[in-house]
N, C-alpha and C positions, 0 to 999 in steps of 0.2 A: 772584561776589558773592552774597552773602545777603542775603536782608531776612526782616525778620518785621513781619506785622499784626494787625487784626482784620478779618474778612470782613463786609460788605457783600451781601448777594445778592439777587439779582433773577433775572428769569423767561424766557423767549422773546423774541426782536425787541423787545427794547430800544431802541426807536431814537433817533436822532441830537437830533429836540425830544424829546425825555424828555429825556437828559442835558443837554443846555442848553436850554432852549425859545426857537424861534425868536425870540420881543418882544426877548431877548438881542444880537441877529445883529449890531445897529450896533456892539457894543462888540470893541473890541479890545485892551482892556487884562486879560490871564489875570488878576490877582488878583480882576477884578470878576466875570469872566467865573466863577470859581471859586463866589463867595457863590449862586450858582444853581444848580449842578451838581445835577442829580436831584432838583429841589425839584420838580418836576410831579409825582412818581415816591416820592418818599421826602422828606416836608418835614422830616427828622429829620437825614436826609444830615449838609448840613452844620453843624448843631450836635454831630454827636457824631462825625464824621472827625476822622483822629487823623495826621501825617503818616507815612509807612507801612502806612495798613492797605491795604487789599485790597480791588476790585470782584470778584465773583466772577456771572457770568452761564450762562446757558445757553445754548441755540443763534441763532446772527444775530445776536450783540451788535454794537449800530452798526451796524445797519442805515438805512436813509432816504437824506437827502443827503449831498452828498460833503463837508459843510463838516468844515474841524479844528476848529471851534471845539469841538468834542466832546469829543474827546482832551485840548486843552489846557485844557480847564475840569478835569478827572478830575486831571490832571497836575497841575494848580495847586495842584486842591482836598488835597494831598499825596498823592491813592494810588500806591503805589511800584508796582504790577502788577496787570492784570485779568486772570483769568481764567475762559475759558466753553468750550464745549462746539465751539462755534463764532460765527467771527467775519466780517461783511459784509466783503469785499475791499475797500471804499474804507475803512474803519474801518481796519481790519488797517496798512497804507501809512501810511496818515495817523498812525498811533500812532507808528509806528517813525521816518517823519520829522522828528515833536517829540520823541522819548527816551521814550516810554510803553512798557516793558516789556508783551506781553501773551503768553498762554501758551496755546494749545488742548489741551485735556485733560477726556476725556467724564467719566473716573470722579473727577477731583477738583470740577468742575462741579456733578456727581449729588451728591458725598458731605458737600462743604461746605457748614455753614448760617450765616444769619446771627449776629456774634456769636463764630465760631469761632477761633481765634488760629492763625493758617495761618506759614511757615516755606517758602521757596521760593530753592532756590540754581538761580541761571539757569544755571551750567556744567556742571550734570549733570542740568537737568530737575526733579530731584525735589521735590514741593511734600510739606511734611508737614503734618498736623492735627494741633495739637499737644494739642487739645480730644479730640480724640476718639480719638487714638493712633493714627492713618490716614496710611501713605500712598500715594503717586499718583508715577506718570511720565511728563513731559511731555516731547517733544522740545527738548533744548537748545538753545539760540540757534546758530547758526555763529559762527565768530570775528566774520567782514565787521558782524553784525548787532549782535554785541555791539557793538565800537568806536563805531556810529553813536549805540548806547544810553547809555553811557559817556561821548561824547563830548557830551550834551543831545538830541541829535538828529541829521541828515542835514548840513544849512546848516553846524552847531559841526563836526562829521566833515572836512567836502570843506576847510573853510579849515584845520581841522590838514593833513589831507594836503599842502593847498597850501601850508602852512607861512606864511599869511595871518593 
């Protein structure tokens, strides 16, 4: 699978109230959850998110609490894939749970700016910069990881398998 977007980027330890801020926490419904996504962070966010672009971070993205409401605000708000340098292991889980593609990759992290029109096929890694003529290679998904991704998420996954 390919996608293509516009990039999004932000900085170090990103964490979990930045992409949603905590006053959010009662709700449970992603579209609402989505209208906040990085407004602490980028009151721009989502007026000029586009479905398919791209978060692009540096190191610790999603770090803080273990909540999804993280992921699933990012996934509503339409980004098809984040990608940073590195990412908090509860963030990491939590992403692939709900179908959030994310990708660890120092030199597309470093090379991406905001604004960039980024190019990213998950079966072979490769992210390309279409802005800039750049590209990058990230470790491909496994099959197991894709399916879960494909499938929405973990929950959408295990009822195919079970045929539920």
């Amino acid at each position: 699978m390919i996608i293509k977007g516009k990039a999004f980027k932000y900085g170090n330890n990103i964490d979990t109230d930045v992409i949603i801020p905590a006053r959010y926490l009662n709700v449970s419904d992603p579209a609402e959850l989505a209208k906040h996504c990085m407004e602490d962070i980028d009151s721009n966010f989502i007026k000029e998110v586009e479905t398919g672009d791209i978060i692009v971070g540096m190191k610790n993205f999603g770090c803080g609490s273990s909540r999804e409401h993280a992921p699933i605000a990012i996934k509503e708000a339409g980004i098809s894939c984040v990608i940073a340098e590195s990412f908090a292991r509860i963030f990491y889980r939590n992403a692939f749970n709900i179908g959030l593609p994310i990708l660890e990759c120092n030199e597309a992290a470093k090379g991406i700016d905001s604004k960039d029109i980024i190019e990213v096929d998950f079966e072979t890694g490769e992210i390309y910069n279409i802005t800039k003529d750049e590209k990058y290679k990230a470790q491909p998904f496994p099959n197991f990881i894709q399916k879960i991704i494909n499938s929405g998420g973990l929950v959408e996954y295990v009822k195919n398998e079970l045929g539920s």
